[in-house]
PAPA-11452 format. One record per residue (C-alpha): residue number from 1; x, y, z. Coordinates in nm, 2 decimals. Last residue first. Example, Ala and Ser with C-alpha at 12.3 -4.5 7.8 and 13.67 -1.06 7.14 Angstrom:
<rs>
@num: 2&xx: 1.37&yy: -0.11&zz: 0.71
@num: 1&xx: 1.23&yy: -0.45&zz: 0.78
</rs>
This chain:
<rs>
@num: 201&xx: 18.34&yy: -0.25&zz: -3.39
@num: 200&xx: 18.28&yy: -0.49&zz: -3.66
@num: 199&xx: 18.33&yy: -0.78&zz: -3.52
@num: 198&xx: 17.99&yy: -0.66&zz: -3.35
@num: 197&xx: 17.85&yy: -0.60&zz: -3.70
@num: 196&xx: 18.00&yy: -0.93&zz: -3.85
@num: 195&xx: 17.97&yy: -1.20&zz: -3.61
@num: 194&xx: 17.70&yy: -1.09&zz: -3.33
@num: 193&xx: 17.47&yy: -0.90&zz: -3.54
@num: 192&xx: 17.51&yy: -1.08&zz: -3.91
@num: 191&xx: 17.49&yy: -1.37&zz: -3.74
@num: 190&xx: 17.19&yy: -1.29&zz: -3.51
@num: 189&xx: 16.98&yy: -1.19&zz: -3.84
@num: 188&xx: 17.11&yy: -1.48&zz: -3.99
@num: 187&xx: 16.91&yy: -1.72&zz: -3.71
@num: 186&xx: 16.59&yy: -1.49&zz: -3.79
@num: 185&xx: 16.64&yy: -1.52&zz: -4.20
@num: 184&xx: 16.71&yy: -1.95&zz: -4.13
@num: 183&xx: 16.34&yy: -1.93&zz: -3.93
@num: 182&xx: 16.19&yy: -1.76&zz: -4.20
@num: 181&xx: 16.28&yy: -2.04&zz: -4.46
@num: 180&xx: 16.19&yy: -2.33&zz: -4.18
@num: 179&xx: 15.84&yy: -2.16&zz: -4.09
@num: 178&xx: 15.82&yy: -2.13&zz: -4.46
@num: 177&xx: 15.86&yy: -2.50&zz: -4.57
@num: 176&xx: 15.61&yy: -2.56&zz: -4.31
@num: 175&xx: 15.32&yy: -2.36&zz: -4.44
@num: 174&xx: 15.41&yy: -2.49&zz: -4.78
@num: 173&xx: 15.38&yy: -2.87&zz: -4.68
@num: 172&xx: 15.07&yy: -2.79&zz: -4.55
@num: 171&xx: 14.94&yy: -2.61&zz: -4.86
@num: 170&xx: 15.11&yy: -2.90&zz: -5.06
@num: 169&xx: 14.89&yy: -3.17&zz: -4.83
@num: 168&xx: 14.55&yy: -2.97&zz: -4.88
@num: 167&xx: 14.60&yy: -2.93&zz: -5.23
@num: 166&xx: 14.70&yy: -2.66&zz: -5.44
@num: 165&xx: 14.82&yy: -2.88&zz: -5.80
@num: 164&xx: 14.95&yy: -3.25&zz: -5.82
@num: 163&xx: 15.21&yy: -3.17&zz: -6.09
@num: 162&xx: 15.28&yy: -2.83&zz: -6.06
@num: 161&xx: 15.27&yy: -2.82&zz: -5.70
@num: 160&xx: 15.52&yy: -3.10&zz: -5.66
@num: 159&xx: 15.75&yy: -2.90&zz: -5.91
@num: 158&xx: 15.76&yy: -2.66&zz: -5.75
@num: 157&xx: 15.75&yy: -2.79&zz: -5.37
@num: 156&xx: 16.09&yy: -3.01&zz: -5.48
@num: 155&xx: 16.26&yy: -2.70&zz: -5.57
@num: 154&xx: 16.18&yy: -2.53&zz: -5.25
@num: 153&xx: 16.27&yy: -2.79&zz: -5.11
@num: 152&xx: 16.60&yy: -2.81&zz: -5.23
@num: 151&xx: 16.69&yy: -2.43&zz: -5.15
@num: 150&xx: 16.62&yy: -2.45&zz: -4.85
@num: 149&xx: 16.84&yy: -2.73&zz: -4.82
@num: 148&xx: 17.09&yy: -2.48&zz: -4.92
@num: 147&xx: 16.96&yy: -2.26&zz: -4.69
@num: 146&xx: 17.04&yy: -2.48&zz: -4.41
@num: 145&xx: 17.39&yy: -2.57&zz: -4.54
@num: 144&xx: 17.44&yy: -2.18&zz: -4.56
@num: 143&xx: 17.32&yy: -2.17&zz: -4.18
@num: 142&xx: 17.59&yy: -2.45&zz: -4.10
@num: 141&xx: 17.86&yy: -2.26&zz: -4.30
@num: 140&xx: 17.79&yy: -1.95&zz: -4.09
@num: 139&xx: 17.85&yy: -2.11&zz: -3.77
@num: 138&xx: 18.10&yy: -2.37&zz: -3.84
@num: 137&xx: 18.34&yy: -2.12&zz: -4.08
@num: 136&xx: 18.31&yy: -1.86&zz: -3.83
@num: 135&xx: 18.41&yy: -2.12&zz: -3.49
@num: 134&xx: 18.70&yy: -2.24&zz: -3.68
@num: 133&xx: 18.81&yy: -1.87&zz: -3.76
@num: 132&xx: 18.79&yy: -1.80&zz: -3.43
@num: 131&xx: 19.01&yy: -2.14&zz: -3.33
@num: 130&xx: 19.24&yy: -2.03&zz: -3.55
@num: 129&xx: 19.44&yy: -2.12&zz: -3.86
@num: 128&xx: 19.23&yy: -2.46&zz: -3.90
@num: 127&xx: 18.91&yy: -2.32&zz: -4.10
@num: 126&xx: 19.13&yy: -2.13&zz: -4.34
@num: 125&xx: 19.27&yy: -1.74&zz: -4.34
@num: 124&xx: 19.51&yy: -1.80&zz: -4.61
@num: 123&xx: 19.43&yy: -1.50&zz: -4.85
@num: 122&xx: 19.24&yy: -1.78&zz: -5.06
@num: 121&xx: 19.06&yy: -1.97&zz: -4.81
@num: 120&xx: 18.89&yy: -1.60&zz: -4.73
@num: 119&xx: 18.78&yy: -1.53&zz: -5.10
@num: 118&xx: 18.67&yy: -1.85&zz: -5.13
@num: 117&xx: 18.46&yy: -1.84&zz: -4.80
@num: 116&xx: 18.35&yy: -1.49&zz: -4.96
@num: 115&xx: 18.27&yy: -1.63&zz: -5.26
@num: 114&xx: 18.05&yy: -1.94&zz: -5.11
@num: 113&xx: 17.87&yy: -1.66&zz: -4.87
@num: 112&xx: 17.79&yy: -1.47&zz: -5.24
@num: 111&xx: 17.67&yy: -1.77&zz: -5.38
@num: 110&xx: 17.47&yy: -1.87&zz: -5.13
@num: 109&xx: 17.28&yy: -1.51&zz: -5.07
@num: 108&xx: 17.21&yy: -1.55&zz: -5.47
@num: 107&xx: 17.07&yy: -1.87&zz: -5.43
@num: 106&xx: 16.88&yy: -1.74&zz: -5.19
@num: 105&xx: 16.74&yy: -1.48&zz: -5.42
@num: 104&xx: 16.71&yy: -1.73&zz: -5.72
@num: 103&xx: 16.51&yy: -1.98&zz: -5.49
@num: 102&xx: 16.29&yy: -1.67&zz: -5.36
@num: 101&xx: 16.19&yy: -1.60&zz: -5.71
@num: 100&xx: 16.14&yy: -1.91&zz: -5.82
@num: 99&xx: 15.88&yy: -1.92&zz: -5.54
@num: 98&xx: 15.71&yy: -1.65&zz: -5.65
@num: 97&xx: 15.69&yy: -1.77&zz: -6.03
@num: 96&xx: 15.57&yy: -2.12&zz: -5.85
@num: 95&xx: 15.25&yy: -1.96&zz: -5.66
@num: 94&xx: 15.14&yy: -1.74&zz: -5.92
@num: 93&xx: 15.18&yy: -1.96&zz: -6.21
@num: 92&xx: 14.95&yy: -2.24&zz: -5.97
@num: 91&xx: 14.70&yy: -2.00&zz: -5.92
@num: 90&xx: 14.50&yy: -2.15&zz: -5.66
@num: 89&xx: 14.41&yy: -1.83&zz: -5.49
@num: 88&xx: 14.45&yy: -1.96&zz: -5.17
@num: 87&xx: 14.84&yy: -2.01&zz: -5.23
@num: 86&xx: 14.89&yy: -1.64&zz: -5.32
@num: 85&xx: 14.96&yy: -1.54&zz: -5.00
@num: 84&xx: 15.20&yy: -1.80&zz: -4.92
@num: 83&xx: 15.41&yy: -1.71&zz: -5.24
@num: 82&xx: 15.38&yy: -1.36&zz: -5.14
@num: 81&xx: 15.55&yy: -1.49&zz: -4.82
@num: 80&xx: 15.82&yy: -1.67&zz: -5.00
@num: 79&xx: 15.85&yy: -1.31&zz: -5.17
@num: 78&xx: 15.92&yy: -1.12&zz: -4.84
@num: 77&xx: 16.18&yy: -1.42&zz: -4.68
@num: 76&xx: 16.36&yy: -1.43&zz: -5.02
@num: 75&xx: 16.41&yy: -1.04&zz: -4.98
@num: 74&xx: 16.56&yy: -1.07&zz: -4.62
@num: 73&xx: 16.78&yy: -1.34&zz: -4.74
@num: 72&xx: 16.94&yy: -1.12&zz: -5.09
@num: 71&xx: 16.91&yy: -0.75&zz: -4.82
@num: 70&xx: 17.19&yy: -1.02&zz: -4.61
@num: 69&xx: 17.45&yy: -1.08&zz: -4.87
@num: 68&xx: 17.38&yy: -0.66&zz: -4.97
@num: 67&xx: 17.46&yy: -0.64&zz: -4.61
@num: 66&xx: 17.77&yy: -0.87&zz: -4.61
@num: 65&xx: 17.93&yy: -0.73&zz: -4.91
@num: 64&xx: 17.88&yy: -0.36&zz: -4.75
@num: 63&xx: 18.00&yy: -0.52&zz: -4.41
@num: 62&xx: 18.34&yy: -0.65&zz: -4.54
@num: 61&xx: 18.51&yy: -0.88&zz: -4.31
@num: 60&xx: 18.84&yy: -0.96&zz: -4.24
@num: 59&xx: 19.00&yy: -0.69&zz: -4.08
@num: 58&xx: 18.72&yy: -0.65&zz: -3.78
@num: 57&xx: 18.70&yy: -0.99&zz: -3.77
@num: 56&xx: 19.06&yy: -1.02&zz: -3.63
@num: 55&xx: 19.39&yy: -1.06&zz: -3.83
@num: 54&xx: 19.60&yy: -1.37&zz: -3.72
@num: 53&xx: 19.81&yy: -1.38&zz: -3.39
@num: 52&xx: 19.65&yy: -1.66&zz: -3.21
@num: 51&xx: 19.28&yy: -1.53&zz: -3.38
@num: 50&xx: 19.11&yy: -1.62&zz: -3.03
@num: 49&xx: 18.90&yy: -1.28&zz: -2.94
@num: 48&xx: 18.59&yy: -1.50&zz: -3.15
@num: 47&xx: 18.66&yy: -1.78&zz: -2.93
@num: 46&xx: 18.37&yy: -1.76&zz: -2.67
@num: 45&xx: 18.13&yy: -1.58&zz: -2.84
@num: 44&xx: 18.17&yy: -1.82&zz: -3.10
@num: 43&xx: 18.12&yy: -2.11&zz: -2.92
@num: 42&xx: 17.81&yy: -2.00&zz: -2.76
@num: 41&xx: 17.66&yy: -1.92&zz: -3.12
@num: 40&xx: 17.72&yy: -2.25&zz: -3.24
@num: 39&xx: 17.52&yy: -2.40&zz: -2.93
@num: 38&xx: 17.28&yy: -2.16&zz: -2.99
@num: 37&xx: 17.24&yy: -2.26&zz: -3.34
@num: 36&xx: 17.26&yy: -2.62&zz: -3.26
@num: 35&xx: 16.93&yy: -2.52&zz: -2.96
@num: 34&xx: 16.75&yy: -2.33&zz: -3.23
@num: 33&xx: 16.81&yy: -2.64&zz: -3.46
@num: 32&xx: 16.60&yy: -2.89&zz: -3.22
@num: 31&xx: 16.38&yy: -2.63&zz: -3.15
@num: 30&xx: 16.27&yy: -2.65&zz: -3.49
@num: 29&xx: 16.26&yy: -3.03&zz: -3.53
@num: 28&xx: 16.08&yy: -3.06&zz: -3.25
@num: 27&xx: 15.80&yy: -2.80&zz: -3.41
@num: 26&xx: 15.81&yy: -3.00&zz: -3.73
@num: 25&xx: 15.76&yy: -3.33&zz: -3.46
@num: 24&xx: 15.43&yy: -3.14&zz: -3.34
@num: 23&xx: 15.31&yy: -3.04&zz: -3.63
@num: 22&xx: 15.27&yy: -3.35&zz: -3.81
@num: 21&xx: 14.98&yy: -3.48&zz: -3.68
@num: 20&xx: 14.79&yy: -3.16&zz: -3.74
@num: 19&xx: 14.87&yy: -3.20&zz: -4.10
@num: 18&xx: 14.52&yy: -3.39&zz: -4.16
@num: 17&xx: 14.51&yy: -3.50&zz: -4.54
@num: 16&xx: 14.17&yy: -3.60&zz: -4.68
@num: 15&xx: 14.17&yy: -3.74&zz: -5.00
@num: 14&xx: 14.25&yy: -4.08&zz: -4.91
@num: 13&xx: 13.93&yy: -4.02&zz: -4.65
@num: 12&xx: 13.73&yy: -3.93&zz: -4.88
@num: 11&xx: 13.78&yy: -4.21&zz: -5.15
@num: 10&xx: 13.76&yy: -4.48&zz: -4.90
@num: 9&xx: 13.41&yy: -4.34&zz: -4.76
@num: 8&xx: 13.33&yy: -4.31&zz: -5.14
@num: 7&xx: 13.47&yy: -4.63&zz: -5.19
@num: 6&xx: 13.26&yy: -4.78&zz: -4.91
@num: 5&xx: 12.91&yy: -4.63&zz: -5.00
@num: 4&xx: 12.99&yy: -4.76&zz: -5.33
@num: 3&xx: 13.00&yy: -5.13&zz: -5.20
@num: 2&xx: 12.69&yy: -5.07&zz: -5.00
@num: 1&xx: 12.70&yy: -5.05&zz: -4.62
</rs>
């Protein structure tokens, strides 16, 4: 084989990126958090009627606050997949505005969960005045740690595509990035409808 025969083969296969490998621990992962998250949710259900005296869920939470906190997620999931959408194109200001766009709506969603924790610590109703409000502050602050990494890689995706452009590895990395960013709107979905609309009633 001649030596350019060899760099070529070199050069291809460098450039070749096969994700397949990777699936199967990204899918680990996933299932991995599903079973925290049900874990979380278990304890929950089972100490959420434990407020020792303190004011229930019902008096504590606002569900217009919580809805337009939710409508922020829900919108970050639509324009992430626009952002997908958009990836075959190769338009790399297509691609980054949308995923701005979802950073600044679930940045949004953080900042409102940070205000209402905030808002919470602030009347007195802490992590350690109940074993309910323990189990809130775990659950949801878990998912808002999630979403802040979230957050991070979407960052980090930016300003990877920007500098090495739509490539095979990105559109990989893209795919996965998603499955995690839908994922975190499924998982607040089920907080939203066990801890504050069934808290609710």
């Amino acid at each position: 084989m001649s030596t350019t025969a060899v760099e070529n083969h070199h050069g291809e296969h460098h450039h070749h990126y096969d994700g397949s490998k990777s699936v199967f621990g990204f899918w680990i992962y996933i299932m991995s958090d599903c079973v925290l998250f049900a874990t979380l949710f278990a304890v929950y259900a089972v100490f959420h009627t434990h407020t020792f005296g303190g004011p229930s869920a019902k008096e504590l939470f606002s569900l217009p606050f919580v809805f337009i906190e939710t409508m922020l997620l829900l919108i970050s999931s639509f324009t992430f997949g626009l952002a997908m959408l958009s990836r075959n194109s190769g338009n790399i200001k297509v691609i980054t505005g949308w995923l701005w766009v979802t950073f600044l709506f679930g940045l949004g969603f953080i900042i409102m969960e940070l205000y209402e924790f905030h808002h919470l610590y602030m009347e007195g109703h802490t992590w350690a005045t109940s074993a309910f409000l323990s189990s809130f502050f775990t659950l949801v602050g878990t998912h808002g740690l999630h979403v802040s990494i979230g957050l991070i890689w979407i960052v980090s995706m930016i300003f990877q595509i920007r500098k090495h452009g739509i490539t095979p590895m990105s559109k990989t990395k893209l795919t996965y990035l998603g499955l995690f960013w839908h994922f975190l709107d499924i998982v607040w979905i089920f907080v939203f409808s066990v801890v504050y609309l069934m808290g609710a009633i």
